[in-house]
Biopython code that builds the backbone (N, CA, C, O; Angstrom):
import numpy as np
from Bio.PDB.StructureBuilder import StructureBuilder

atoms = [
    (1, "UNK", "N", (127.858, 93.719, 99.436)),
    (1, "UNK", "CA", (126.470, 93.328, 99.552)),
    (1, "UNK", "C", (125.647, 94.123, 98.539)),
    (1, "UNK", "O", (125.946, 95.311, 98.415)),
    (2, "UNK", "N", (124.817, 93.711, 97.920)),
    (2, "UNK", "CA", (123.960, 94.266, 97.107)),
    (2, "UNK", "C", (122.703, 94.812, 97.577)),
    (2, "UNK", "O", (122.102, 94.343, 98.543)),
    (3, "UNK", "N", (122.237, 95.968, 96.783)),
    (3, "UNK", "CA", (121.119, 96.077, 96.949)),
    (3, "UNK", "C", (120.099, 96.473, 95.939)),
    (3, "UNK", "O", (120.274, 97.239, 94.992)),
    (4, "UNK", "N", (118.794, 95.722, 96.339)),
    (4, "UNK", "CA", (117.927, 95.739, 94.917)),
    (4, "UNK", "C", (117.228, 96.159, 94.911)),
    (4, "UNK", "O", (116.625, 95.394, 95.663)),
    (5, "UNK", "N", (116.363, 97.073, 94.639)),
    (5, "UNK", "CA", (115.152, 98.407, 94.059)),
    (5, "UNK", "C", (114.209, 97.566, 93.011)),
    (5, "UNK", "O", (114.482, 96.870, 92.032)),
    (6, "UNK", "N", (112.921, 97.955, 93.679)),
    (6, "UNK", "CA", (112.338, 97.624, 92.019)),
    (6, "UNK", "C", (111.136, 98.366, 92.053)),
    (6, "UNK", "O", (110.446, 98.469, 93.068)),
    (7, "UNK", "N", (110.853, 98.917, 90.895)),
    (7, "UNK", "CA", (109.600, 99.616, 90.401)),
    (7, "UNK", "C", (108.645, 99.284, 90.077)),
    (7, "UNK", "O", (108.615, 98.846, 88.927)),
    (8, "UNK", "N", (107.350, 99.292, 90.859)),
    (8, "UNK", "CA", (106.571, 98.463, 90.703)),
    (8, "UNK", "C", (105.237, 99.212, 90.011)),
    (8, "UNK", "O", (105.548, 100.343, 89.638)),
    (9, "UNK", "N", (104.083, 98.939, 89.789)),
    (9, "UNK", "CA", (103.077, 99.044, 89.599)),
    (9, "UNK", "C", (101.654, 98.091, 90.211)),
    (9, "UNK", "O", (101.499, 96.972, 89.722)),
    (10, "UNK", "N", (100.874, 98.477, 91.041)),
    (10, "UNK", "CA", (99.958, 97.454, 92.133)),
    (10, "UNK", "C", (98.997, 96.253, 90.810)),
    (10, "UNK", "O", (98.537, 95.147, 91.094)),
    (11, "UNK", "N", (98.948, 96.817, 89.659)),
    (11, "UNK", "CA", (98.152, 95.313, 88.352)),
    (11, "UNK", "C", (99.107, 95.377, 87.555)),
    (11, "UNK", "O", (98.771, 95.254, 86.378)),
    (12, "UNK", "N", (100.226, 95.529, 87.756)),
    (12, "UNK", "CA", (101.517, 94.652, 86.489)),
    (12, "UNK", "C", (101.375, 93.549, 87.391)),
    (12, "UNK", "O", (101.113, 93.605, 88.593)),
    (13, "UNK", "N", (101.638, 92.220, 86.454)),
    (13, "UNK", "CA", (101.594, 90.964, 86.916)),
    (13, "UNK", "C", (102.823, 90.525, 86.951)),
    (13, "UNK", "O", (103.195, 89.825, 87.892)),
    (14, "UNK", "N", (103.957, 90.992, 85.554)),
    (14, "UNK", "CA", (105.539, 91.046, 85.962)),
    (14, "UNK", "C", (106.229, 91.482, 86.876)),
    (14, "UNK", "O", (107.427, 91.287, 87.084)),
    (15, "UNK", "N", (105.064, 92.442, 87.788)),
    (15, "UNK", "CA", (105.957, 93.064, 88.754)),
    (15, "UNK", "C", (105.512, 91.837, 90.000)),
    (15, "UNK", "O", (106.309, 91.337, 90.793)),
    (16, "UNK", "N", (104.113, 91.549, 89.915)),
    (16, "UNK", "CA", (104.789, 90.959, 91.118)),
    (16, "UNK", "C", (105.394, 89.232, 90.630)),
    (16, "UNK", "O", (105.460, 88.338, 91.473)),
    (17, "UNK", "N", (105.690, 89.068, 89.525)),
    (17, "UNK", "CA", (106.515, 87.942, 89.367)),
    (17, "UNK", "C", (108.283, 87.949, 89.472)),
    (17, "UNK", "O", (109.186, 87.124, 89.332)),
    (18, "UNK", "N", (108.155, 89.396, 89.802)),
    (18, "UNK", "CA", (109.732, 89.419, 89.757)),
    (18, "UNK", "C", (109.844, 89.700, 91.151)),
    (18, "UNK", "O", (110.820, 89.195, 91.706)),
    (19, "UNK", "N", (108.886, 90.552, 92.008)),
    (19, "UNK", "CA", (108.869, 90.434, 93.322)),
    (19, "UNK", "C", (108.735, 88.962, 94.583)),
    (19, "UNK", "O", (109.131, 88.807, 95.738)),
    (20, "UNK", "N", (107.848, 87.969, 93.448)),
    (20, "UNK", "CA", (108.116, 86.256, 94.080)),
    (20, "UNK", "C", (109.241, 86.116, 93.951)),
    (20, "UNK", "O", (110.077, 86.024, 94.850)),
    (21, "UNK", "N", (109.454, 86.072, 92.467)),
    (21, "UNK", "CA", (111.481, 85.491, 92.277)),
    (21, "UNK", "C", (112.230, 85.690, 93.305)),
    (21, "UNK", "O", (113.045, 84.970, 93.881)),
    (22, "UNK", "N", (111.770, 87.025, 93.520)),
    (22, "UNK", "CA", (113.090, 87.903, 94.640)),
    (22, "UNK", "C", (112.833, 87.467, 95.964)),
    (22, "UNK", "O", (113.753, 87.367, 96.776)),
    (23, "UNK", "N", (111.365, 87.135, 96.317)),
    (23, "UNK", "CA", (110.947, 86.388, 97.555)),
    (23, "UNK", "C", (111.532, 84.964, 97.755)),
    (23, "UNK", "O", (112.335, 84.686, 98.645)),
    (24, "UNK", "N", (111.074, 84.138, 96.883)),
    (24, "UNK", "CA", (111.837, 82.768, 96.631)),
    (24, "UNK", "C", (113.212, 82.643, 96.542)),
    (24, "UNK", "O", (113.975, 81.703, 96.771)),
    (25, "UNK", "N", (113.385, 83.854, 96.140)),
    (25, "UNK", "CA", (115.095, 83.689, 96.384)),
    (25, "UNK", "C", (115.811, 83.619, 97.531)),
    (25, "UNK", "O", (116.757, 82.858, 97.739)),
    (26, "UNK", "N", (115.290, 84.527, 98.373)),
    (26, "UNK", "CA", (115.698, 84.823, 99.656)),
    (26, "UNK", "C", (116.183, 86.177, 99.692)),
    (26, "UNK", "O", (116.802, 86.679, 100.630)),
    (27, "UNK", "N", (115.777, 86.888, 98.321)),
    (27, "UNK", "CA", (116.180, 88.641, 98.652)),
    (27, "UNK", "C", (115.290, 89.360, 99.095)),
    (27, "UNK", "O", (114.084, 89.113, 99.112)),
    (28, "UNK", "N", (115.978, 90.541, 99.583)),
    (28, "UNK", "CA", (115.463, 91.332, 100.325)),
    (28, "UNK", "C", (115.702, 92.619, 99.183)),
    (28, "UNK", "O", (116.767, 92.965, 98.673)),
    (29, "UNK", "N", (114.609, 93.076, 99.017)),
    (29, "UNK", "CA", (114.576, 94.169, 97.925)),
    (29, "UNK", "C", (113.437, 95.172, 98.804)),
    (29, "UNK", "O", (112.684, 94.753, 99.683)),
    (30, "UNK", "N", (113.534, 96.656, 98.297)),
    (30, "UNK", "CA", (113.161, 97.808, 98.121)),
    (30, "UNK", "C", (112.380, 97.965, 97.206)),
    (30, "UNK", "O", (112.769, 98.220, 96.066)),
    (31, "UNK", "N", (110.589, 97.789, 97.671)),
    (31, "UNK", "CA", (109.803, 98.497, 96.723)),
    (31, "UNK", "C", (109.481, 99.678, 95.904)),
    (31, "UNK", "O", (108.842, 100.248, 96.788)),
    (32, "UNK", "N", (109.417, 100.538, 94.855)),
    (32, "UNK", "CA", (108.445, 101.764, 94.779)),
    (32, "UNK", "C", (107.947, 101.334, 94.302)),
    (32, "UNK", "O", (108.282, 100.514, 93.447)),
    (33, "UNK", "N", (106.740, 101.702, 94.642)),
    (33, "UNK", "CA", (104.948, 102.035, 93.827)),
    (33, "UNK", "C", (105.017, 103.288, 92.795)),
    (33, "UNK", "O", (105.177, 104.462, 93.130)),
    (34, "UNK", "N", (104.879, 102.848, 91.610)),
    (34, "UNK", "CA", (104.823, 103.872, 90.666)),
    (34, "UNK", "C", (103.907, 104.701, 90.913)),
    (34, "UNK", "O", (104.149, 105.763, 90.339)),
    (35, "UNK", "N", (102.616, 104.733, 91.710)),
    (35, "UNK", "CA", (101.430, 105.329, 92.035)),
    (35, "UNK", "C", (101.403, 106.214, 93.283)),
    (35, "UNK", "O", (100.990, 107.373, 93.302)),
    (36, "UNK", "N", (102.045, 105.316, 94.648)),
    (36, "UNK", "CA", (101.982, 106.144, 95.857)),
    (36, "UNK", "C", (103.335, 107.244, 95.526)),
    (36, "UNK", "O", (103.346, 108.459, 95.724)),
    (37, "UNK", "N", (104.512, 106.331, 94.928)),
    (37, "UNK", "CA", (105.887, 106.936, 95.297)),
    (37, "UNK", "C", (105.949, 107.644, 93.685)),
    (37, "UNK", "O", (106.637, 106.994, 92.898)),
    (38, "UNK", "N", (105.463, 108.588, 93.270)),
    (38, "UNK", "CA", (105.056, 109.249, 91.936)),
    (38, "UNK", "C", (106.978, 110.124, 91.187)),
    (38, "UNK", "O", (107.732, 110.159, 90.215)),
    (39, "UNK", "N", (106.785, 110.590, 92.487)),
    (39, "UNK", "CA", (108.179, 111.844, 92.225)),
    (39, "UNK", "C", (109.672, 110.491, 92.269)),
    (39, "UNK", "O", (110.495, 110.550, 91.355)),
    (40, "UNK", "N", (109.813, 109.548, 93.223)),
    (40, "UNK", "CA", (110.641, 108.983, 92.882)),
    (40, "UNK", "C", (110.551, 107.852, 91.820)),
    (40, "UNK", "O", (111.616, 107.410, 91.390)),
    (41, "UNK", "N", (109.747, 107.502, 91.502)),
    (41, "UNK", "CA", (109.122, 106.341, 90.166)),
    (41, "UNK", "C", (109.883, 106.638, 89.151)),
    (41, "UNK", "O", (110.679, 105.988, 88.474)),
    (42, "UNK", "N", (109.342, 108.251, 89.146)),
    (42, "UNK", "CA", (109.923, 109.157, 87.368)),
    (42, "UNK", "C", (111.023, 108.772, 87.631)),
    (42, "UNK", "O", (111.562, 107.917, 86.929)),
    (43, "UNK", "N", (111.642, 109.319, 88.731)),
    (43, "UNK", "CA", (112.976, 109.685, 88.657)),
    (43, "UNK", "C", (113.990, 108.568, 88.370)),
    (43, "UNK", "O", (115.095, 108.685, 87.841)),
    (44, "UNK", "N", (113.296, 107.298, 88.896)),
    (44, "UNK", "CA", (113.624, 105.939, 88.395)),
    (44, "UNK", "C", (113.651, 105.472, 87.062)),
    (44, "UNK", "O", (114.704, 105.064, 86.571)),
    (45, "UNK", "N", (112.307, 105.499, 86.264)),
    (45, "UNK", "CA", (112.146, 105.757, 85.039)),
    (45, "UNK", "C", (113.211, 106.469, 83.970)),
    (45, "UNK", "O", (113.708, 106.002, 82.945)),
    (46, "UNK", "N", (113.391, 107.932, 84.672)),
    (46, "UNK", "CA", (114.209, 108.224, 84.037)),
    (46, "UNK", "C", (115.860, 107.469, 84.186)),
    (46, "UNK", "O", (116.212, 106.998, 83.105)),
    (47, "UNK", "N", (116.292, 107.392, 84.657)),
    (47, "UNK", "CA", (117.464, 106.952, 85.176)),
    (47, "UNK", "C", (117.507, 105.378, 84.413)),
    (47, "UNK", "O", (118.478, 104.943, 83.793)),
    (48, "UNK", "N", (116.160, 104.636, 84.636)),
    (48, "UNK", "CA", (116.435, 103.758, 83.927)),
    (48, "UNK", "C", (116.402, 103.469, 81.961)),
    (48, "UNK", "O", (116.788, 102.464, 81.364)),
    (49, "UNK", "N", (115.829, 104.690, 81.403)),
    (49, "UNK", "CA", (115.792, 104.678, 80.442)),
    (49, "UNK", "C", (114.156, 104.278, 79.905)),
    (49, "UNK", "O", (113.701, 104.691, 78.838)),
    (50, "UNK", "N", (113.440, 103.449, 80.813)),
    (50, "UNK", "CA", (112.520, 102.832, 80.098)),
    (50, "UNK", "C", (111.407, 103.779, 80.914)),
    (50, "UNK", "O", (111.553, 104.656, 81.765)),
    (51, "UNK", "N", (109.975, 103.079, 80.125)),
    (51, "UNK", "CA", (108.643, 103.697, 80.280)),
    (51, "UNK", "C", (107.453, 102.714, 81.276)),
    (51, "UNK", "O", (106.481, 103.164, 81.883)),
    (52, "UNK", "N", (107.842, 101.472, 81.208)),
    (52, "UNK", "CA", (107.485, 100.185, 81.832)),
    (52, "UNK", "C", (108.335, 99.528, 82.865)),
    (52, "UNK", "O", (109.540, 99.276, 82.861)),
    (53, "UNK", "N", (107.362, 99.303, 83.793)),
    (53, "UNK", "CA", (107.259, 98.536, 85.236)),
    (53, "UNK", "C", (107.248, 96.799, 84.762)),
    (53, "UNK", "O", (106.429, 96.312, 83.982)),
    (54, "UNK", "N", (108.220, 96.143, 85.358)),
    (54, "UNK", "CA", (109.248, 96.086, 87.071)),
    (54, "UNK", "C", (110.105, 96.736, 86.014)),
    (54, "UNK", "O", (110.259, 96.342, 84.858)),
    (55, "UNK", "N", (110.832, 98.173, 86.798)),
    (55, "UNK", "CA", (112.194, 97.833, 86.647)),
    (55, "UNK", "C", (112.858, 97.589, 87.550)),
    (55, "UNK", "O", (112.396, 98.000, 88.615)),
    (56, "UNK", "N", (113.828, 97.052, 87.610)),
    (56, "UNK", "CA", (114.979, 96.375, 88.612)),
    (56, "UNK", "C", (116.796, 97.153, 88.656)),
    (56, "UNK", "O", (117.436, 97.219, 87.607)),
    (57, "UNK", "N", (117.318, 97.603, 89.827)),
    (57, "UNK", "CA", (118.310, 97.843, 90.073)),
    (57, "UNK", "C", (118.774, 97.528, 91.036)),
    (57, "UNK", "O", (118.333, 97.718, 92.170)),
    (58, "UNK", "N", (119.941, 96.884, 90.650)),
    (58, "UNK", "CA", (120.535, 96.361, 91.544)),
    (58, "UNK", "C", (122.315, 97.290, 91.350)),
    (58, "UNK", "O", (123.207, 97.473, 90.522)),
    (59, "UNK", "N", (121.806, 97.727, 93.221)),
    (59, "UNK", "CA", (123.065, 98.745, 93.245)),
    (59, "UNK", "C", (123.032, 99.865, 92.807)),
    (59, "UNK", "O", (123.985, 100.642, 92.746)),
    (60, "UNK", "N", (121.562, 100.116, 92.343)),
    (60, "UNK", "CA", (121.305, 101.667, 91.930)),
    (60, "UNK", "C", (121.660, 101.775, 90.704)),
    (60, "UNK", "O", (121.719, 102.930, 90.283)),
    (61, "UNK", "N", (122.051, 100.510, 89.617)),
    (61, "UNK", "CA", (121.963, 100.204, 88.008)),
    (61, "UNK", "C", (121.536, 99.496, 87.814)),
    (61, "UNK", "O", (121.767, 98.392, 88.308)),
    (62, "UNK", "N", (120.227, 99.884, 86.548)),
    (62, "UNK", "CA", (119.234, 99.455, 86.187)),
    (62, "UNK", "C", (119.537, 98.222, 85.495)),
    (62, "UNK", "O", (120.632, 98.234, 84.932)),
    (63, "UNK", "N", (118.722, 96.948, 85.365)),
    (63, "UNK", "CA", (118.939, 95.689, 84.596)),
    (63, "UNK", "C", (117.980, 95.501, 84.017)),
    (63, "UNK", "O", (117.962, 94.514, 83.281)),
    (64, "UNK", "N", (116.736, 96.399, 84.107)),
    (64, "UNK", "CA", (115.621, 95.760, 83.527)),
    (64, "UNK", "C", (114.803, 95.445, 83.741)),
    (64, "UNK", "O", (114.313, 96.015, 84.716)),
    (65, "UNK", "N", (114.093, 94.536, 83.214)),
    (65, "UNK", "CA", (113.095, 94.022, 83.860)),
    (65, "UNK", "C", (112.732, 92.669, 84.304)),
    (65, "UNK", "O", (113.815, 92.103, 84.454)),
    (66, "UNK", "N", (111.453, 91.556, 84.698)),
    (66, "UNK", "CA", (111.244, 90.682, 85.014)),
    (66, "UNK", "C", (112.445, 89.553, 84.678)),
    (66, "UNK", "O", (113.100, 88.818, 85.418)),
    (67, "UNK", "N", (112.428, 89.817, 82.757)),
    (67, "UNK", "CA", (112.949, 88.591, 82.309)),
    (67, "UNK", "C", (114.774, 88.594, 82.405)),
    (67, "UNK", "O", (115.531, 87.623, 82.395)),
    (68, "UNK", "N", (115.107, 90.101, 82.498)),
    (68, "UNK", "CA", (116.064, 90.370, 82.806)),
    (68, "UNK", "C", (116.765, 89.502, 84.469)),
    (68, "UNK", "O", (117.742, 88.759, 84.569)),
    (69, "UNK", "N", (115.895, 89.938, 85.451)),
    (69, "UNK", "CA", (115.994, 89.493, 86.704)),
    (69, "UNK", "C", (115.937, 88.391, 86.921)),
    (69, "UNK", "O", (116.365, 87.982, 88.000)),
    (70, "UNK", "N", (115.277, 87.325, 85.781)),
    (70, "UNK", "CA", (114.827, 85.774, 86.179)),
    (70, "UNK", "C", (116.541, 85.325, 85.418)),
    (70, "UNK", "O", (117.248, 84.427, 85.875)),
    (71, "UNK", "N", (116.929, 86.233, 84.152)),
    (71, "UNK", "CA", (118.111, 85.201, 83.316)),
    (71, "UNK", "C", (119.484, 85.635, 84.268)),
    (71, "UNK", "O", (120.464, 84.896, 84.364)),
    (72, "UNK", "N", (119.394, 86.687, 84.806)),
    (72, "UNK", "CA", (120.418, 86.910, 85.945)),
    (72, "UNK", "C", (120.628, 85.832, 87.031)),
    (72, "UNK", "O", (121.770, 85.435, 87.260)),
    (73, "UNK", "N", (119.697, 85.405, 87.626)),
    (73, "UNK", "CA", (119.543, 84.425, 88.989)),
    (73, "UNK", "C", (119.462, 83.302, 88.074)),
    (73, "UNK", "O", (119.942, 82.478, 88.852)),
    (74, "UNK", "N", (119.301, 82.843, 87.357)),
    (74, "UNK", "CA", (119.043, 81.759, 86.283)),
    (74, "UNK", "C", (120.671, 81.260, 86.104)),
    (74, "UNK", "O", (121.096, 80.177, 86.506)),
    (75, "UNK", "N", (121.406, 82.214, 85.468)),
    (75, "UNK", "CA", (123.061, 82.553, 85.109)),
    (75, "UNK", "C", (123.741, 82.851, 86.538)),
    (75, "UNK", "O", (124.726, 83.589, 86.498)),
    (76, "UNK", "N", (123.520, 82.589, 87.222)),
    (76, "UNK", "CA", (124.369, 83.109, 88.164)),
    (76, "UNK", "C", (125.411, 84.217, 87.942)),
    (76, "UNK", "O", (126.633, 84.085, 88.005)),
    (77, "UNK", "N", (124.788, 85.211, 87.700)),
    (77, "UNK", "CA", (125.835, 85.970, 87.039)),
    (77, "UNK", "C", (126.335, 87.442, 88.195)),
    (77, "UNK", "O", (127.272, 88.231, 88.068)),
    (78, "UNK", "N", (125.099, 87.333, 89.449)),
    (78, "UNK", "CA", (125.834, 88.007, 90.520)),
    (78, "UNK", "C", (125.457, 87.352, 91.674)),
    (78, "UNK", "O", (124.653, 86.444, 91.464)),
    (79, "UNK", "N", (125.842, 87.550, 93.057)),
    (79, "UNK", "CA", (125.330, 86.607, 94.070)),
    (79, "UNK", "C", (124.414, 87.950, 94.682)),
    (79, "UNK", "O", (124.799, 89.102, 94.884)),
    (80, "UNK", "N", (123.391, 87.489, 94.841)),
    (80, "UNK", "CA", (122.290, 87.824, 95.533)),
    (80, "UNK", "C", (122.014, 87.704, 96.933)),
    (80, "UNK", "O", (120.993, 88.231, 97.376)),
    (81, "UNK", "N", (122.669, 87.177, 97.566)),
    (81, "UNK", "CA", (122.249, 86.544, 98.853)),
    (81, "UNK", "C", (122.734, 87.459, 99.589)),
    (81, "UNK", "O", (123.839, 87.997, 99.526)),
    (82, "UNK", "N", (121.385, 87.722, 100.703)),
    (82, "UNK", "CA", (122.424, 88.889, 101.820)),
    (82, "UNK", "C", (121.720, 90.078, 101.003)),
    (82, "UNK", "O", (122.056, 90.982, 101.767)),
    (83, "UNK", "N", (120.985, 90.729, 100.001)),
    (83, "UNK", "CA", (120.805, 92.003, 99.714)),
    (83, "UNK", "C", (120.136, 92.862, 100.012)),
    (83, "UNK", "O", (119.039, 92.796, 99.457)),
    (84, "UNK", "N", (120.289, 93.861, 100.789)),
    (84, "UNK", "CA", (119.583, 94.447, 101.654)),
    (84, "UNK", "C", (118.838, 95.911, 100.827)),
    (84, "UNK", "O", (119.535, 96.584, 100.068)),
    (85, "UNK", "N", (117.796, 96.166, 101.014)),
    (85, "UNK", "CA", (117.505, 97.759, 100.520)),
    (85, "UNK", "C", (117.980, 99.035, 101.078)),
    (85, "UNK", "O", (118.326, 99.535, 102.148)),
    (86, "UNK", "N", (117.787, 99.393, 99.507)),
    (86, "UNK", "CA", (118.511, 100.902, 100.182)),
    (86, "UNK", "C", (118.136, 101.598, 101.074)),
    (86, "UNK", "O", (118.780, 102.599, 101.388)),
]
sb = StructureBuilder()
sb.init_structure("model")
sb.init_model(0)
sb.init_chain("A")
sb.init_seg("    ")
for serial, (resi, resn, name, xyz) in enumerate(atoms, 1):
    if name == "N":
        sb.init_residue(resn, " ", resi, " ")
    sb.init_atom(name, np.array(xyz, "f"), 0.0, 1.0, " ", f" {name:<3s}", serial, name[0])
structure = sb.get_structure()
């Protein structure tokens, strides 16, 4: 079973377009707020390499972001269904 994380920011508009996707999908994902959740954000950030919100991990490895998350479910390239947060 998977599970999906994503890093958000409350006025990125990618974030919450990747948070519908994930709604419409039928996943169940794990928010942070880059703002409330500060100390784990970085630590996300870092881990993911990048400086910009959504990022997305699934399974606790990073994929990226929005457009990343839409060509994944697009490709069927993992099954999603059933993914619970960490």
């Amino acid at each position: 079973m998977n599970t999906v994380t994503v890093l958000t920011s409350p006025t990125c508009s990618y974030c919450h377009a990747a948070k519908n996707l994930l709604q419409q999908q039928g996943i169940d994902y794990q928010e942070i707020d880059l703002i409330n959740d500060a100390e784990l954000a970085q630590n996300l950030l870092i881990k993911s390499g990048q400086r910009t919100v959504p990022q997305i991990f699934i399974n606790e490895k990073p994929i990226g972001g929005f457009t990343e998350l839409s060509q994944k479910i697009a490709n069927n390239e993992f099954d999603l269904t059933g993914a619970t947060p960490l």
